[in-house]
Backbone as JSON Lines, residues from 0, in Angstrom:
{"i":0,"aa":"X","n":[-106.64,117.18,38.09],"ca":[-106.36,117.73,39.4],"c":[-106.33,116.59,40.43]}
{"i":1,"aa":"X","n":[-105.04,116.92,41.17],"ca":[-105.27,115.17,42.43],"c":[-106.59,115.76,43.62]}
{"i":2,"aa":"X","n":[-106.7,114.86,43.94],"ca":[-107.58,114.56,45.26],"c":[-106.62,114.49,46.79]}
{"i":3,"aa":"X","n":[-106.6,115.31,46.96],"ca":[-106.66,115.18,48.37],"c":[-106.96,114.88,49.4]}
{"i":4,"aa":"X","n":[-106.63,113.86,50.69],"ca":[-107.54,113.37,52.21],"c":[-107.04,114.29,53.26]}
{"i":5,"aa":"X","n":[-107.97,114.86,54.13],"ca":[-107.66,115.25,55.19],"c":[-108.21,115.02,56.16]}
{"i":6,"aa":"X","n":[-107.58,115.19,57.2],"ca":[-108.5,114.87,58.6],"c":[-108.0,115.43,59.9]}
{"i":7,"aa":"X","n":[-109.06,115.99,60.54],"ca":[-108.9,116.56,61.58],"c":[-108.41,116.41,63.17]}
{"i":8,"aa":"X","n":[-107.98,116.85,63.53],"ca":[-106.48,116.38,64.38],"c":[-107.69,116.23,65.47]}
{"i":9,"aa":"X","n":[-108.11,117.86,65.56],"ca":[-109.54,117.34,66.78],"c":[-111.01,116.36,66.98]}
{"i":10,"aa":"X","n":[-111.41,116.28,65.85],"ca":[-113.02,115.88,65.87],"c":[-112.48,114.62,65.41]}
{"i":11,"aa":"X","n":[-111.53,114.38,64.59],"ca":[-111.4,112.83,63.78],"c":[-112.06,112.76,62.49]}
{"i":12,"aa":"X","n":[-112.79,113.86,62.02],"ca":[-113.78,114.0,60.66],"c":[-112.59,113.86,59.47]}
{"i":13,"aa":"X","n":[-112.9,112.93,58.33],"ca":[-111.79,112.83,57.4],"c":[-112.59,112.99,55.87]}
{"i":14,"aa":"X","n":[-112.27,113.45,55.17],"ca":[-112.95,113.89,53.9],"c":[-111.76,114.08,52.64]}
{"i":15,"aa":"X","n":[-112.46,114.42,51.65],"ca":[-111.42,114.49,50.52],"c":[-111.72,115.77,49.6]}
{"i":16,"aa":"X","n":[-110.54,116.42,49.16],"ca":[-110.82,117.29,48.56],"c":[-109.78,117.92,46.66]}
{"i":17,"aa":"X","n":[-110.75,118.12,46.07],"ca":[-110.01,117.92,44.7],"c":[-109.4,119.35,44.22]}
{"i":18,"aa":"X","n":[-108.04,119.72,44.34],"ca":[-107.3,121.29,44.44],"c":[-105.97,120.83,43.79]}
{"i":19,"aa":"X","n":[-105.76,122.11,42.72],"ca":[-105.0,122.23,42.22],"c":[-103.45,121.88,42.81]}
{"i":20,"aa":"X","n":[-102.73,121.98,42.03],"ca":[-101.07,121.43,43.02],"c":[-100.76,123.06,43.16]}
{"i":21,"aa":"X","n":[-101.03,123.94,43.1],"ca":[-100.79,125.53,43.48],"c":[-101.79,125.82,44.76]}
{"i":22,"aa":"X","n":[-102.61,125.39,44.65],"ca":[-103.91,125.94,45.91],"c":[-102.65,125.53,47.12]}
{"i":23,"aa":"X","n":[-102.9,126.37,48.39],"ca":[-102.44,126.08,49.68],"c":[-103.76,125.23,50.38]}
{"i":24,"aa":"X","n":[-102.97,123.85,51.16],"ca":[-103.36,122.82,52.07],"c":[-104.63,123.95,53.18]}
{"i":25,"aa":"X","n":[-105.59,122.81,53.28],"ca":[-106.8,123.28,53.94],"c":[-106.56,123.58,54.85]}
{"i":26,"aa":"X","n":[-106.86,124.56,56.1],"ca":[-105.67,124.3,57.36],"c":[-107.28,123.92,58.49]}
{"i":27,"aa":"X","n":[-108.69,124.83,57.94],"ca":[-109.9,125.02,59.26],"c":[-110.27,123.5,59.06]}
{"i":28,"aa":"X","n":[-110.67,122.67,59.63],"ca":[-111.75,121.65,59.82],"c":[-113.47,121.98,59.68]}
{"i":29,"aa":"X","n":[-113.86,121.58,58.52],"ca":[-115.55,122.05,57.9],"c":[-116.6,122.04,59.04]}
{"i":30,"aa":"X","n":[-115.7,120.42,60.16],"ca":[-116.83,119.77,61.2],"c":[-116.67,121.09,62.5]}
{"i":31,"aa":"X","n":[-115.42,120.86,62.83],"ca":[-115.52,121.96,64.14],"c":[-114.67,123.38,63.88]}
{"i":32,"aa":"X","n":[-114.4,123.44,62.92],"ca":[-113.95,124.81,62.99],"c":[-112.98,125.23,63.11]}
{"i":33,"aa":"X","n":[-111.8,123.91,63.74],"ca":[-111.08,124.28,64.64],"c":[-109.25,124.16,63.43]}
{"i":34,"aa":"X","n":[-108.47,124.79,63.75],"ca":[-106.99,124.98,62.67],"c":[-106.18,123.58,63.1]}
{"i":35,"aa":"X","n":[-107.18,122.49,63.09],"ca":[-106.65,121.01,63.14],"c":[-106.2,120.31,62.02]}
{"i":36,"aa":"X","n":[-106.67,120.96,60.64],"ca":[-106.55,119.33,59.69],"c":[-104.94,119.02,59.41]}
{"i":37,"aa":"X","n":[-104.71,117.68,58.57],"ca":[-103.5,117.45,58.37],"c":[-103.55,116.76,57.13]}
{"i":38,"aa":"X","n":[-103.12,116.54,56.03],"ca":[-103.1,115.61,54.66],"c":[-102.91,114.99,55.01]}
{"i":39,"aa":"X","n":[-103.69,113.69,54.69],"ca":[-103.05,111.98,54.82],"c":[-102.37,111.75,53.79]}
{"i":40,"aa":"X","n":[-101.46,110.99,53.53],"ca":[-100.15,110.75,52.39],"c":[-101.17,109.36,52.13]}
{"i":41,"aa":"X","n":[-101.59,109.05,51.35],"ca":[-102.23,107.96,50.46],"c":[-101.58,107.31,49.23]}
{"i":42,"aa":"X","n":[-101.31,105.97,48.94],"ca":[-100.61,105.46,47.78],"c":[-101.54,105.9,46.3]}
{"i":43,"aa":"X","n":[-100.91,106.29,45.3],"ca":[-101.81,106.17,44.24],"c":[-102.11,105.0,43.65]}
{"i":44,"aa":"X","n":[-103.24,104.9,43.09],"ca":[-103.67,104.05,42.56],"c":[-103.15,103.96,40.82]}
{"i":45,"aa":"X","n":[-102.67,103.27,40.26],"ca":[-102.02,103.59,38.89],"c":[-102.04,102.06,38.48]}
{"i":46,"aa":"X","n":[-102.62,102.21,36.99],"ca":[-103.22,100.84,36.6],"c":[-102.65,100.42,35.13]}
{"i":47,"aa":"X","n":[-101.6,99.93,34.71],"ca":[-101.04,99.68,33.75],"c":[-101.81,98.38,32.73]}
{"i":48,"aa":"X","n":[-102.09,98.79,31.22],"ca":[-102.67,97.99,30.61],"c":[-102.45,97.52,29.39]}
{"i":49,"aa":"X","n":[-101.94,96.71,29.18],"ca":[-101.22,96.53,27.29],"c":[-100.24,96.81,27.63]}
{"i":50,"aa":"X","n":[-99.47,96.64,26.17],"ca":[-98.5,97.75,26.11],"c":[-98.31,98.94,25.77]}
{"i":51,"aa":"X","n":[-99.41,100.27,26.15],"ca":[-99.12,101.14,26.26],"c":[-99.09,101.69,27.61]}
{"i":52,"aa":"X","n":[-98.38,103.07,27.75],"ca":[-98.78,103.79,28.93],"c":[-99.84,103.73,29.86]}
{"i":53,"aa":"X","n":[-100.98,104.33,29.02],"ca":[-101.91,104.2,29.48],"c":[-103.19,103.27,28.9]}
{"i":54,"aa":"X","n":[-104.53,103.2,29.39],"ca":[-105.15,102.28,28.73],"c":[-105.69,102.28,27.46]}
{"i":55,"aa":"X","n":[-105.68,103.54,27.58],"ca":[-106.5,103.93,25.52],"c":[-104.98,104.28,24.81]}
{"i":56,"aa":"X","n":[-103.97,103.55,24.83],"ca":[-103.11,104.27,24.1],"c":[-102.48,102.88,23.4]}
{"i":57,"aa":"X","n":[-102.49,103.17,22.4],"ca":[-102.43,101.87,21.2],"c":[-102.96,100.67,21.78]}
{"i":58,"aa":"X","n":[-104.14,100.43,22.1],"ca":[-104.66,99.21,22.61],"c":[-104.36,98.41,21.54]}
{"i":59,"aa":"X","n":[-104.42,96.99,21.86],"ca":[-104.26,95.98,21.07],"c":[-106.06,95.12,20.33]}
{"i":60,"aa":"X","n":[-105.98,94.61,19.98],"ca":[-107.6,93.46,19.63],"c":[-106.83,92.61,20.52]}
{"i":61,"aa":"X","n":[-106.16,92.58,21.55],"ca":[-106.27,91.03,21.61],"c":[-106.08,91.0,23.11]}
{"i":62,"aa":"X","n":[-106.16,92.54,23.96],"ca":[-106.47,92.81,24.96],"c":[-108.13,93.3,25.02]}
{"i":63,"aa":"X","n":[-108.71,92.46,24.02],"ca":[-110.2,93.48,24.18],"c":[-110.84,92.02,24.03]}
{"i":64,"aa":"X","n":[-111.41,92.64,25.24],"ca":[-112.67,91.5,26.05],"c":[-113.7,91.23,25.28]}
{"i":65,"aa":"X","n":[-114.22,92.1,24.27],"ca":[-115.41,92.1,23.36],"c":[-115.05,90.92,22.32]}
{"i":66,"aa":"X","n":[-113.73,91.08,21.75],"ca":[-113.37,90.08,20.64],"c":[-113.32,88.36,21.56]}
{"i":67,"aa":"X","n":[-113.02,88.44,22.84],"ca":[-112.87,86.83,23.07],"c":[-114.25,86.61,22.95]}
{"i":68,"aa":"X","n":[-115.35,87.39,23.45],"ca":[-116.55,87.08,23.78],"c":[-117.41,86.24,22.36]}
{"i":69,"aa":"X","n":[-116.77,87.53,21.36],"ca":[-117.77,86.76,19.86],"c":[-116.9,85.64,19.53]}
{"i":70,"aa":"X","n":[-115.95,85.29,20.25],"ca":[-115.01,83.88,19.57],"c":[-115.42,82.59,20.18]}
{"i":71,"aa":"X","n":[-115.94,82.61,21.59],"ca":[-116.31,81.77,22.27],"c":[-118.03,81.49,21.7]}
{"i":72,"aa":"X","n":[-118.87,83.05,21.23],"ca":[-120.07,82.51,20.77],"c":[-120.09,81.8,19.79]}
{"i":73,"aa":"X","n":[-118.98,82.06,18.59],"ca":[-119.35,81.3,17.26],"c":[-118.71,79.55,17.34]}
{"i":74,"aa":"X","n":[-118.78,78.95,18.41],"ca":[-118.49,77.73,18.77],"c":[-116.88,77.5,18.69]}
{"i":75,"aa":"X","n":[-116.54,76.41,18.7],"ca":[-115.5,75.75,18.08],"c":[-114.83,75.73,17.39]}
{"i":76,"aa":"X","n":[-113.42,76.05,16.67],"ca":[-112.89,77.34,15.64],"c":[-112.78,75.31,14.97]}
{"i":77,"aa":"X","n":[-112.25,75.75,13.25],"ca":[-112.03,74.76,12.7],"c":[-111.38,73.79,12.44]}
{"i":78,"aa":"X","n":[-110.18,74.38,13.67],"ca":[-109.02,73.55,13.97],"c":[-109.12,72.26,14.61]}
{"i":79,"aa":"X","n":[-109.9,72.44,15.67],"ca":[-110.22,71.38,16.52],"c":[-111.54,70.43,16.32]}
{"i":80,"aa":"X","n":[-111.93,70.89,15.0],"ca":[-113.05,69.59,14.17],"c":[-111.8,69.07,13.51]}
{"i":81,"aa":"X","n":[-112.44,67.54,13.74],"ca":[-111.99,66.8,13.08],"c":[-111.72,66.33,11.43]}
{"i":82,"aa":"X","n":[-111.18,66.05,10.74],"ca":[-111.12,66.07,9.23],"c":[-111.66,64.46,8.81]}
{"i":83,"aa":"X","n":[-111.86,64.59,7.72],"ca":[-112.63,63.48,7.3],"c":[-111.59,62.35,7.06]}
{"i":84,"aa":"X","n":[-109.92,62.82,6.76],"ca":[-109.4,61.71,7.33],"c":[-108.75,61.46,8.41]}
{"i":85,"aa":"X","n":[-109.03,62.15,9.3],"ca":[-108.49,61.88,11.09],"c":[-109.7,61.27,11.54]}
{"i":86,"aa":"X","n":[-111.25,61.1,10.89],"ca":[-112.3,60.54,12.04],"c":[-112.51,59.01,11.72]}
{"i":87,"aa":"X","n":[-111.67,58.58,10.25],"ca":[-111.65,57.31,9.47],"c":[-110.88,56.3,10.01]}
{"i":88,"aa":"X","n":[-111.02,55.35,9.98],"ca":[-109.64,54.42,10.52],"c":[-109.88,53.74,9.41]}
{"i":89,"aa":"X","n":[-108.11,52.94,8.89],"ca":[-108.48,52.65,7.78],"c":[-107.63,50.82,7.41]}
């Protein structure tokens, strides 16, 4: 269900309210009573992650913060040690 902002034309009181897309717009003000309020038009907030739609939807391992974390604890991967004949000069 969206959230709704409204605020009152008279008192200035602004609040939010969570109603179906069928419910009819609040019209009394809670603070004074009075047949002031008006919807504020607000941007949504919408947060794209991976490549899916949404965030739980085929996540990847390699968008997950947990896996860099144990890669950085177990040190230095084995690539970047040196080999016994790259540390020799000969």
């Amino acid at each position: 269900m969206p959230v709704y902002t409204y605020r009152c034309e008279n008192c200035g009181v602004e609040f939010e309210r969570q109603q179906t897309f069928t419910e009819e717009p609040l019209k009394t003000c809670p603070e004074c009573r009075k047949k002031a309020l008006r919807k504020i038009i607000t941007p949504t907030r919408v947060i794209f992650k991976g490549s899916g739609f949404y965030a739980t939807d085929h996540k990847s391992p390699s968008g997950d913060s947990t896996s860099k974390k144990s890669e950085s604890k177990e040190g230095p991967s084995a690539e970047s040690k040196p080999t016994s004949s790259e540390g020799s000069t000969a």
